[in-house]
C-alpha positions in Angstrom: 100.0 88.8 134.1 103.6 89.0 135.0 105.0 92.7 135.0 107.8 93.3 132.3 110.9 95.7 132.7 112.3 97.7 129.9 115.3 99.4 130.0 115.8 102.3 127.6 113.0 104.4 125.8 114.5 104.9 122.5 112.7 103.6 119.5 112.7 99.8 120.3 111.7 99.9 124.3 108.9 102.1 123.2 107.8 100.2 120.3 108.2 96.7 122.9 106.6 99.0 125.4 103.4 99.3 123.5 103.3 95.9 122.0 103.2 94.2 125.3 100.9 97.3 126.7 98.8 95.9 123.6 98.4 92.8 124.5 97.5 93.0 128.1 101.1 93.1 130.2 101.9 95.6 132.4 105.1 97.3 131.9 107.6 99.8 133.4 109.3 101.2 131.3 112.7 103.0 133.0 114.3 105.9 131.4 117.7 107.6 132.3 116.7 111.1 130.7 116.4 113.8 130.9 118.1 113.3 134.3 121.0 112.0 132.9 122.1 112.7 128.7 123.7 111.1 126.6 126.3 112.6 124.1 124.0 113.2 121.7 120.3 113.3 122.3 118.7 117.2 122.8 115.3 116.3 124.6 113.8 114.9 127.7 111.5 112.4 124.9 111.1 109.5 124.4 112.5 107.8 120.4 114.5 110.9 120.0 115.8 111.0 116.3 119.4 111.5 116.6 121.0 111.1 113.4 118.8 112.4 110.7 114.8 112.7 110.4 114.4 110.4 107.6 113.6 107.0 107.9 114.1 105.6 104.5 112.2 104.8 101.2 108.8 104.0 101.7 108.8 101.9 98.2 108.8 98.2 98.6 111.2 98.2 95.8 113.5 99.0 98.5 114.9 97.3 101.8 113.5 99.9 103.8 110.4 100.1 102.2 109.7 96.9 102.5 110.4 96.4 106.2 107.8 99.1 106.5 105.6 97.2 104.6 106.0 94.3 107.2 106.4 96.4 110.1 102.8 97.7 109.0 101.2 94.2 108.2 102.1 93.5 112.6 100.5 96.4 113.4 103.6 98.9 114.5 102.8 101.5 116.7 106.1 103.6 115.8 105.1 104.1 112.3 102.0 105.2 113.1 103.0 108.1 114.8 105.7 108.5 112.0 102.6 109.2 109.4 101.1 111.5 111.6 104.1 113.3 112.2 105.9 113.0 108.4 106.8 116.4 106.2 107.6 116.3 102.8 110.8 113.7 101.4 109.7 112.2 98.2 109.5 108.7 98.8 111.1 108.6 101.8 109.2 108.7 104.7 110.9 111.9 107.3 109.1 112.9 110.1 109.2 116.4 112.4 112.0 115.3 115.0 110.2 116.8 117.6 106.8 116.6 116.9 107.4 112.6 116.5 109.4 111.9 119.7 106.5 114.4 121.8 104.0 112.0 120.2 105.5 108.9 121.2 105.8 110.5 124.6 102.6 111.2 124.8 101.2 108.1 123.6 103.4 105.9 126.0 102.5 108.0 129.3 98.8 108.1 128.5 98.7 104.1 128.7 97.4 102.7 131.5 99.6 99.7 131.7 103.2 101.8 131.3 104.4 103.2 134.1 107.3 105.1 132.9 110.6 105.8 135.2 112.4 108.4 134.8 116.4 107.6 136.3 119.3 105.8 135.0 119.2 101.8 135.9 123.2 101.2 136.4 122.8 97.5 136.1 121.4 94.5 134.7 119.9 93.1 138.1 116.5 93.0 137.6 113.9 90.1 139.2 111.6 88.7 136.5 111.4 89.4 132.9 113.5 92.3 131.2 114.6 93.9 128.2 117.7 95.6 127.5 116.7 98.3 124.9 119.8 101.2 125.8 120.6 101.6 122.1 124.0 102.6 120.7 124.6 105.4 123.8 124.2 102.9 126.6 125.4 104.3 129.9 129.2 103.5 131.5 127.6 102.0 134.2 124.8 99.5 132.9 127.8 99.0 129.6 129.8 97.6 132.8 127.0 95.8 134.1 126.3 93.9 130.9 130.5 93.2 130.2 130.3 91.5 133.6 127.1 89.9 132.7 128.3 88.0 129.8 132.3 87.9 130.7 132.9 89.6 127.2 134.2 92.7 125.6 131.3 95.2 124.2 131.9 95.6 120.2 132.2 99.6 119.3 131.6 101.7 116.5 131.3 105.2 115.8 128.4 107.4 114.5 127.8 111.1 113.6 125.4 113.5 113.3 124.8 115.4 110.2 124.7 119.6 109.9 121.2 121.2 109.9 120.7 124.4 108.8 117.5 127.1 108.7 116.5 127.3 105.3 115.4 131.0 105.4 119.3 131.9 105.6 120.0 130.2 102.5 120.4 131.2 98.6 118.4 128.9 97.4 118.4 130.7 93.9 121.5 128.8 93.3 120.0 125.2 93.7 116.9 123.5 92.0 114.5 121.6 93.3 113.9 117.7 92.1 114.1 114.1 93.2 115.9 111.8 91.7 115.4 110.6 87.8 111.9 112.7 88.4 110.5 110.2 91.0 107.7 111.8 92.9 107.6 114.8 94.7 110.5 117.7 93.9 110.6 117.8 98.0 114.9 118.2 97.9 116.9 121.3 97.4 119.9 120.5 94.8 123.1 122.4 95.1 125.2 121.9 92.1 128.7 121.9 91.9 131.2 122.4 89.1 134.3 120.4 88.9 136.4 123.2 90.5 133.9 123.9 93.0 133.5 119.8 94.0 137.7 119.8 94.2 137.7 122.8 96.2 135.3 121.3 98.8 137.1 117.8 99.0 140.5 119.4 99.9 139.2 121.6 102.1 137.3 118.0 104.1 141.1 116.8 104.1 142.5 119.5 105.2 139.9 120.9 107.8 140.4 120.3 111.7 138.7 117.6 113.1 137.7 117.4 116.8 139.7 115.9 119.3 139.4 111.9 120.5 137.3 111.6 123.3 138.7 109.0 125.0 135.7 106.3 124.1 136.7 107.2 120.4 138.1 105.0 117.8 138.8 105.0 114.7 136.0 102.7 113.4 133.0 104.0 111.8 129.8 102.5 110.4 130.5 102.3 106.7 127.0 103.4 106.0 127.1 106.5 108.6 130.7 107.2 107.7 131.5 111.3 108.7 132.6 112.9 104.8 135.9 114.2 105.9 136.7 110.4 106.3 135.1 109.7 102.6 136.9 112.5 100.9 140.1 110.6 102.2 139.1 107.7 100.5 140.1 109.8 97.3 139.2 112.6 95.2 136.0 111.0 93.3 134.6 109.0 96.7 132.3 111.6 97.2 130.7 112.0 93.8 130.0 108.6 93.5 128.5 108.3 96.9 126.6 111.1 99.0 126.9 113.7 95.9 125.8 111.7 93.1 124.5 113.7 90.4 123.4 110.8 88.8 119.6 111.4 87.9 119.3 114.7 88.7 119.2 117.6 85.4 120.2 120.9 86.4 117.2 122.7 85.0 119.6 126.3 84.1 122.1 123.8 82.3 119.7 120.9 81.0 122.7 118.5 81.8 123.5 116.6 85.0 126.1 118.7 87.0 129.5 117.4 88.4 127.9 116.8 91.8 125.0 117.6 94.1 124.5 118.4 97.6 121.0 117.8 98.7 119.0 119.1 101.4 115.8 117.7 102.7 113.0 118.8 105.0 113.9 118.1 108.9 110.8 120.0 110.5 106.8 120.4 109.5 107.1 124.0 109.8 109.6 123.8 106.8 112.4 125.4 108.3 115.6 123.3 109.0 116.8 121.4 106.1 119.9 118.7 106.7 122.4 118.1 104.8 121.8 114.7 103.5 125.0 112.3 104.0 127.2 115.3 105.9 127.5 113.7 108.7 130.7 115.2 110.4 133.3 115.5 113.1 135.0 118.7 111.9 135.4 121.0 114.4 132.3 123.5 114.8 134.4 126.7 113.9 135.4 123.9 110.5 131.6 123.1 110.1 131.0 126.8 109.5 133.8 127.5 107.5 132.6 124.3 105.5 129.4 126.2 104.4 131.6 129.0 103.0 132.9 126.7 100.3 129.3 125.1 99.3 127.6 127.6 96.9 124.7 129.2 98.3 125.7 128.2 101.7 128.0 131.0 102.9 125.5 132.7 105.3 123.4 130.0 106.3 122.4 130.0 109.7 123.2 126.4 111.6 120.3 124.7 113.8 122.0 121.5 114.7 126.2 121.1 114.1 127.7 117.8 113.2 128.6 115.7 116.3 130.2 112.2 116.7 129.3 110.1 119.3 130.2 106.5 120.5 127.8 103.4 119.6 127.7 100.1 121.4 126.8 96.9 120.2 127.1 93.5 121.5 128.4 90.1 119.9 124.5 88.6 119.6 125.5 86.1 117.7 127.2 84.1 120.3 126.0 86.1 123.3 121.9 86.1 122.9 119.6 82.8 121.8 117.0 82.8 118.6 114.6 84.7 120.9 117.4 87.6 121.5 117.5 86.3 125.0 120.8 86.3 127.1 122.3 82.9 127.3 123.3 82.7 130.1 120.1 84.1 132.0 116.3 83.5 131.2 114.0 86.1 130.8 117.1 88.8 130.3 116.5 90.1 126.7 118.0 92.6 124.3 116.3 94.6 121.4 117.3 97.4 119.1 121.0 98.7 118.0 122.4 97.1 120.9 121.9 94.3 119.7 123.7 95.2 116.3 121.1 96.4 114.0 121.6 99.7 112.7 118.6 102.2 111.5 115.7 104.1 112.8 113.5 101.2 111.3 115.3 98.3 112.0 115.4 99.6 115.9 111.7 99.8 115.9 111.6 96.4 114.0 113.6 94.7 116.5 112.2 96.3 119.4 108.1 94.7 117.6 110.3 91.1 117.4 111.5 90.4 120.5 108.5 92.0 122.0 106.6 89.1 120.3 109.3 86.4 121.7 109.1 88.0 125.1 105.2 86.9 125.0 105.7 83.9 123.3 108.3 83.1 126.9 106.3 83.7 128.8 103.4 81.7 127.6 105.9 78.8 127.3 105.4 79.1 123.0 108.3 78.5 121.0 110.3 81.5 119.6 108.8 82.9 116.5 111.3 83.5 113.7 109.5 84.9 111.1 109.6 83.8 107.3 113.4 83.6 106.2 112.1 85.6 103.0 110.8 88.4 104.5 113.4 91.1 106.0 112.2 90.6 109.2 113.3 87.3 109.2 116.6 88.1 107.2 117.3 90.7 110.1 116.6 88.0 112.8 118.8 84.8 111.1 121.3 87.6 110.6 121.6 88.4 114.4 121.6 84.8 115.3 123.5 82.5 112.8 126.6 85.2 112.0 129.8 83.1 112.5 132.4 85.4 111.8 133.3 89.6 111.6 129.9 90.3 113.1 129.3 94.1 112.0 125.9 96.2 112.7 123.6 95.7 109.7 120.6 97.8 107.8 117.6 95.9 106.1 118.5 95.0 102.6 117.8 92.6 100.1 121.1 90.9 100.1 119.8 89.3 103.6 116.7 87.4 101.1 116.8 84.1 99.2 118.5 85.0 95.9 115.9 85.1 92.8 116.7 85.2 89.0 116.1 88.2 86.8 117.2 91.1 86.0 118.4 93.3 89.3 115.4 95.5 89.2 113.2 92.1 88.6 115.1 90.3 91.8 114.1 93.6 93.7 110.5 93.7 92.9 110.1 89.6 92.9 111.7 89.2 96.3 109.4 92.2 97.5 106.6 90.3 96.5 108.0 86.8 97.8 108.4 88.6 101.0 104.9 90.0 101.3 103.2 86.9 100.5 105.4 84.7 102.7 104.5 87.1 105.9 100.2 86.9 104.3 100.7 83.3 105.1 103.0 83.3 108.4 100.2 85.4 109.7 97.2 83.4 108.5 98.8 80.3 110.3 
């Protein structure tokens, strides 16, 4: 069989990296670090979780869940080691940052047919089959390489990286544990605020320093990654009705919903670091601590990880990459994961399972295989290929699915179900 090339082992070239190990195709899969980093990864391993360690609902009631649910049905690799390296989030399914990317390290180097490389690849000229998978923090050479390749400008946004903190430095007698509405587990600490105490944090978000532009940096974020100082400028009550909801969750001292929440959930199995969920930031650090002062039960807190902001890069797929997320203007040159525009830990791996599957069905000379436009799989892949205008990075959700009647939680759990039994049948076939 003809050997493939992947370039970048982040979660989609390692979940295409075992797919086609899998099914019989050698592989070498090449690697810039941990000779050369990146702006925001910490370890030399493979699927390093950058952003936060949860990936999502597991509930099929939910986008997320239900590409899981998929994802599962095709066998992923990735989410296997994601259950065997999970701590406690409710519904959600979060995994031990470390412990997960060590086991997808360890998996991909004890395969007999990878052949991992460890350097940077500083362009696209590669003989035979090949697959783009650099992610968001692609390198300023290979970015270069690619512009050239397709005589077009790269499309940028900007992500950052929540606050972690060790949980064993906190004062957690001033929070409450509970999920949401009394769904599941009570796996998230709840820091409630009064109104003074909510007002008092958004004007300090305004006011607080922010680091200085890099010269990559813009002023365009992901709207579903957006850092809070940029929320709280959206006005005084963005934040409460966004990443501090109360909504659902009963302050047990009070027995009433407070003004608005902070939660923190699980990072790590041994229980220690807890992020932050939805502080992503790009206050200064000397801010970031100061930030903690204003958040009750906060003030001494010892930080693990401080909030960074670091450049993404996407490409136009739509009019740049085929159905089978294969360059247009070169055979056998594919892309897969956030590089090609979809944005998540799940959709990466997703992606990375999808155009693994086209990369086969290439080289066999089958046609592409687009799966079911009902299932988010599909959704995801007319998404990236049919687009016509203000292409933007997008998450799994269920405005991507044949609309449905009924109430919204009915459309939900109908479409879930339409989606599941429209993959049963691709499959069968």
């Amino acid at each position: 069989m003809q050997k493939i090339t992947i370039v970048g082992g982040g979660l989609a070239g390692s979940e295409a990296a075992l797919q086609l190990a899998g099914r019989g195709y050698e592989v070498d899969l090449i690697e810039m670090r941990p000779s050369v980093m990146t702006e925001a990864h910490k370890s030399p391993y493979l699927a390093e979780l950058v952003c936060s360690n949860s990936l999502k609902s597991t509930r099929i009631e939910n986008a997320s869940g239900l590409l899981k649910k998929e994802l599962n049905m095709l066998g992923c690799r990735l989410l296997e080691i994601a259950e065997k390296s999970k701590v406690p989030a409710g519904h959600a399914l979060a995994v031990d940052r470390e412990l997960f990317a060590s086991n997808v390290s360890r998996v991909v180097q004890e395969h007999k047919l990878i052949n991992l490389v460890e350097e940077e690849k500083r362009d696209i000229l590669i003989s035979g089959c090949c697959v783009i998978a650099t992610g968001p923090l692609t390198s300023q050479a290979l970015s270069k390489s690619i512009q050239d390749h397709f005589s077009k400008d790269h499309l940028f946004f900007y992500d950052a990286i929540s606050i972690s903190i060790n949980i064993e430095t906190v004062d957690t007698g001033v929070m409450f544990k509970a999920s949401r509405y009394g769904k599941g587990e009570a796996d998230y600490f709840n820091i409630p605020f009064t109104k003074e105490e909510y007002y008092r944090l958004v004007e300090f978000l305004i006011s607080a320093p922010k680091t200085e532009k890099h010269n990559f940096e813009s002023s365009s974020f992901f709207e579903a990654c957006l850092p809070v100082e940029v929320a709280a400028q959206r006005g005084v009550e963005t934040l409460r009705y966004g990443i501090m909801k109360p909504k659902g969750l009963i302050d047990p001292l009070t027995g009433v919903e407070p003004y608005a929440v902070i939660q923190l959930r699980q990072e790590t199995r041994s229980g220690e670091m807890y992020g932050l969920v939805g502080f992503q930031s790009r206050l200064t650090r000397k801010a970031q601590r100061e930030l903690l002062g204003v958040i009750p039960g906060l003030m001494n807190s010892e930080i693990l990880r401080w909030a960074s902001i670091h450049r993404n890069t996407y490409i136009d797929s739509p009019r740049l990459l085929d159905e089978r997320q294969m360059s247009k203007m070169k055979d056998g040159l594919f892309f897969a994961g956030q590089i090609t525009g979809v944005e998540g830990y799940v959709e990466s791996i997703a992606h990375g399972l999808i155009t693994s599957r086209n990369v086969i069905a290439y080289l066999k000379g089958e046609e592409s295989i687009i799966f079911p436009k009902e299932t988010i799989l599909g959704a995801i892949q007319r998404y990236l290929i049919n687009t016509e205008i203000n292409f933007q990075p997008i998450n799994a959700n269920f405005g991507l699915l044949p609309r449905v009647k009924g109430n919204k939680r009915e459309r939900k759990s109908r479409k879930a179900q339409i989606a599941i039994d429209s993959m049963t049948a691709f499959l069968r076939k």
